[in-house]
C-alpha positions, 0 to 999 in steps of 0.5 A, a space after each residue: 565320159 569318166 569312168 566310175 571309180 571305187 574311190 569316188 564311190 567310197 568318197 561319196 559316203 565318207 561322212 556317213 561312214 565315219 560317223 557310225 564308225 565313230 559311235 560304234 567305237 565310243 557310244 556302243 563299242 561294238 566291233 562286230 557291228 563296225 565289220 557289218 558295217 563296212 560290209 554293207 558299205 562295201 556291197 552298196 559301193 559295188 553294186 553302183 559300180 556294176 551298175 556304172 559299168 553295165 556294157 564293160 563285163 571285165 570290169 565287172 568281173 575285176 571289181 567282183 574278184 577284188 571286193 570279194 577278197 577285201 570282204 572276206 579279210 574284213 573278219 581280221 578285225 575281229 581277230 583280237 581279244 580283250 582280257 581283265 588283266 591282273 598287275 602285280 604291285 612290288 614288294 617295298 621295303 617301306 611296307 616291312 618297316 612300317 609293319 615292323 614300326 607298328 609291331 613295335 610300337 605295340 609292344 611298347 604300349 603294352 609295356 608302358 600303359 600301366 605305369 605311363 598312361 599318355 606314352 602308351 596311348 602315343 605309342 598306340 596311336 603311333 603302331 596305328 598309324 605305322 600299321 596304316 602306312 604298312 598296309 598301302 604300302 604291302 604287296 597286293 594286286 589290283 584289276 585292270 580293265 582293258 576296253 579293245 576298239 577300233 580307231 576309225 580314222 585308221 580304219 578309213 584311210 585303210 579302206 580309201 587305200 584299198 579302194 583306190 589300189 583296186 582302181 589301180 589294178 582294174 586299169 592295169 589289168 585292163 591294159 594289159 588285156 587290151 595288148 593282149 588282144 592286140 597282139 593276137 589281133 593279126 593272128 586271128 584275123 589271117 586264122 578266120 580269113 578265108 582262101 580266095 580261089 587262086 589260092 584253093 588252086 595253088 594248094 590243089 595243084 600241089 597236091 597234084 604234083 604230090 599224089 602224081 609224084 610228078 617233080 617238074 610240075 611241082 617245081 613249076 607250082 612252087 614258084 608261085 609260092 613266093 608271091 602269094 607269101 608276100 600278099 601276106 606280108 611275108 617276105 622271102 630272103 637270100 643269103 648275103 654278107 648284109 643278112 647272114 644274121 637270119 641263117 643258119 650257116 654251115 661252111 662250104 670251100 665252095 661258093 656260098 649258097 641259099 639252101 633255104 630262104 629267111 622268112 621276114 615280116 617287117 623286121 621281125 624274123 619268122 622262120 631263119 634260113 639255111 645256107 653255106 658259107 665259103 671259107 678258105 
């Protein structure tokens, strides 16, 4: 049976979520309420993938780590403000003129009204509207509202990513605690393995030897060291040309000679040895 992803899980209430999302951003423009949301969808996805994977704690105790994270980092969303801004619109030239147009024209009209009826009421007429053009055209300022929202199908295809990359890790993770366990495996099982009988009695015997201080009978035991070393799957090596590699040599004018073997097991070298090495 497959095993039950985060992203399948998200998958399955795609629709649902991105619809709230969506009326939280147009109709209610509630942003906090978009962040609940996706905290409630991320404890109900979690739930169902614990409950999925109830023989597998590790994996259940990944998944906990990471949406514990992702939940937390969910309160950047609410990181960012909207303010009123206020612009500035730029001094035109146009404004100076038409003000001085209508100044102008104003004086002009009070000159000639008396004397020149219809020229003063056209020069009135014209400061009024010179006056007009001045004022749309003078320095000023305006107020802009500025509305901060969540974009939904930004906030989906993040949360699908992070979704899928906490799969990633889970495998990965996983993996690599199975090769762990692996390599650990021989070690564990040669920890917890009992000694057989004839093993109890090499060791004893050469405590013998050892509190007896007898030397020949201790030589004579350790020769049974070899063969019990290789049903452990320890192999001991000489020095030869061929496996000068596993030792450490120090030069002699004499014949070469082992003084302590290589330990081998497999091709994997355990302990390297000690011998001389003839020169001229």
């Amino acid at each position: 049976m497959d095993t039950v992803s985060m992203n399948s899980l998200l998958q399955a209430e795609e629709d649902k979520l991105r619809t709230e999302l969506q009326a939280d951003s147009v109709i209610d423009q509630n942003r906090k309420q978009s962040v609940d949301r996706l905290t409630a969808a991320l404890d109900r996805i979690l739930l169902r993938y614990n409950a999925a994977n109830t023989g597998d704690r590790s994996r259940q105790a990944i998944a906990d780590c990471e949406a514990a994270g992702v939940r937390d980092m969910l309160g950047l969303l609410l990181a960012g403000t909207a303010r009123k801004e206020i612009t500035k619109r730029r001094l035109r030239a146009g404004a100076v003129i038409s003000l001085l147009l209508a100044v102008i024209c104003g004086l002009v009209s009070a000159l000639l009204i008396r004397d020149y009826f219809l020229v003063g009421c056209i020069m009135i007429a014209a400061a009024a509207i010179f006056a007009f053009a001045s004022g749309r055209l003078w320095y000023g300022e305006r107020e802009v509202r500025v509305h901060a929202e969540l974009d939904p199908e930004v906030i989906w295809r993040t949360l699908r990513k992070t979704a899928e990359t906490m799969d990633r890790k889970t495998e990965e993770f996983l993996a690599q605690q199975e090769a762990w366990l692996q390599d650990t495996a021989p070690v564990a099982a040669h920890t917890d393995r009992a000694l057989n009988p004839d093993e109890l009695k090499l060791f004893s015997e050469l405590l013998e030897a050892l509190y007896g201080n007898n030397g020949e009978f201790a030589l004579r035991q350790l020769k049974r060291v070899q063969p019990w070393l290789r049903q452990h799957g320890v192999e001991t090596v000489d020095y030869s040309p061929e496996t000068r590699e596993y030792f450490e040599l120090l030069p002699t004018r004499r014949d070469s000679f082992t003084q302590k073997p290589a330990l081998l097991s497999g091709d994997t070298l355990l302990v390297p040895g000690k011998a001389t090495e003839h020169v001229d």
